[in-house]
C-alpha positions as CSV (number, residue, x, y, z in Angstrom):
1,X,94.3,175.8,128.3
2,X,98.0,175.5,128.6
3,X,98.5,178.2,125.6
4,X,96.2,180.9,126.8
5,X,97.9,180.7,130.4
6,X,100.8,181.4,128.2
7,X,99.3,183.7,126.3
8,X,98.0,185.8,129.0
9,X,101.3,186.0,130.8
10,X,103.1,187.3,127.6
11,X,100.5,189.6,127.0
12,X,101.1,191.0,130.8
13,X,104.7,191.4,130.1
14,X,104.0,194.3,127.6
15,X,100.8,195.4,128.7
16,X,99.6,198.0,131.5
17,X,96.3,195.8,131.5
18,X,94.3,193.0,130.2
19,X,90.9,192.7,129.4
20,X,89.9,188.7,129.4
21,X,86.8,188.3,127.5
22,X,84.7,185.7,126.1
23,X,81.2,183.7,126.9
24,X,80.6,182.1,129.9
25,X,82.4,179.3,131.2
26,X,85.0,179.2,128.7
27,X,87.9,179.4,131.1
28,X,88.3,183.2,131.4
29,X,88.9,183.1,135.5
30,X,90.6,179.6,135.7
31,X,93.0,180.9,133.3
32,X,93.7,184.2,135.1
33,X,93.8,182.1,138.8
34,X,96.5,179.5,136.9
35,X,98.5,182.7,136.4
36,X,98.5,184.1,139.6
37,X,98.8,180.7,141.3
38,X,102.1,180.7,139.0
39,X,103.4,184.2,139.5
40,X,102.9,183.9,143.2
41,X,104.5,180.5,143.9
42,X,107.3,182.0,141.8
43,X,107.6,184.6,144.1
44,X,108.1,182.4,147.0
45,X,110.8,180.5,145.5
46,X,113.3,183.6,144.6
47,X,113.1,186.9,144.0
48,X,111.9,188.4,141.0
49,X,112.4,191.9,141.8
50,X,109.0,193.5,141.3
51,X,106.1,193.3,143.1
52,X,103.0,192.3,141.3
53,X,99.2,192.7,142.0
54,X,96.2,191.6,140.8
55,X,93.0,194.1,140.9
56,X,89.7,193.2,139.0
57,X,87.8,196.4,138.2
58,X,84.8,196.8,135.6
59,X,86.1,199.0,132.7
60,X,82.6,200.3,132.2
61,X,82.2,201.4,136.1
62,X,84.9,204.0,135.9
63,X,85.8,207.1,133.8
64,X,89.4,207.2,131.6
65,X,90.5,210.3,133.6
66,X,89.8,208.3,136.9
67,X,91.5,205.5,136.0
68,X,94.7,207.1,134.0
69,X,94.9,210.3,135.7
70,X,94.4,214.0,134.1
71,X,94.9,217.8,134.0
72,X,93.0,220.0,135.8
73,X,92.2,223.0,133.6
74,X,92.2,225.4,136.1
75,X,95.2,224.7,138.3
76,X,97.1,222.9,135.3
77,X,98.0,220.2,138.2
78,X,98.3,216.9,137.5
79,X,95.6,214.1,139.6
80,X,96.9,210.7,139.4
81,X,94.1,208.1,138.6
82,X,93.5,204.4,140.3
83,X,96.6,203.0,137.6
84,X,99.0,205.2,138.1
């Protein structure tokens, strides 16, 4: 379990997001809980620099221009979305 801790928090690193998947009880939430356990306690003991936050949304609940942001045609405005 040691790697995918790792794994996840290299992935984070480069990523905007992460998707965990997989079957049931494989791990998926004690992995991500590990991580944030990790990043926090790191947190208390010095500063990092950046603050960091953990949201949990269902990818399928939620459109792309929600989430990202987008144009509005008419006004040729920019709306920010729930990421940015």
């Amino acid at each position: 379990m040691y790697n995918k801790v790792v794994e996840l928090y290299n992935s984070i690193g480069v990523r905007f997001g992460i998707c965990v998947i997989g079957p049931p009880h494989c791990g998926k939430s004690t992995i991500v809980n590990i991580l944030r356990s990790a990043i926090m306690s790191m947190m208390d003991q010095g500063p990092l620099g950046r603050n960091i936050s953990f949201e949990f949304i269902n990818p399928k609940s939620i459109t792309i221009e929600k989430l990202y942001g987008n144009i509005d045609e008419h006004t040729q405005t920019w709306g920010d979305g729930i990421a940015s």
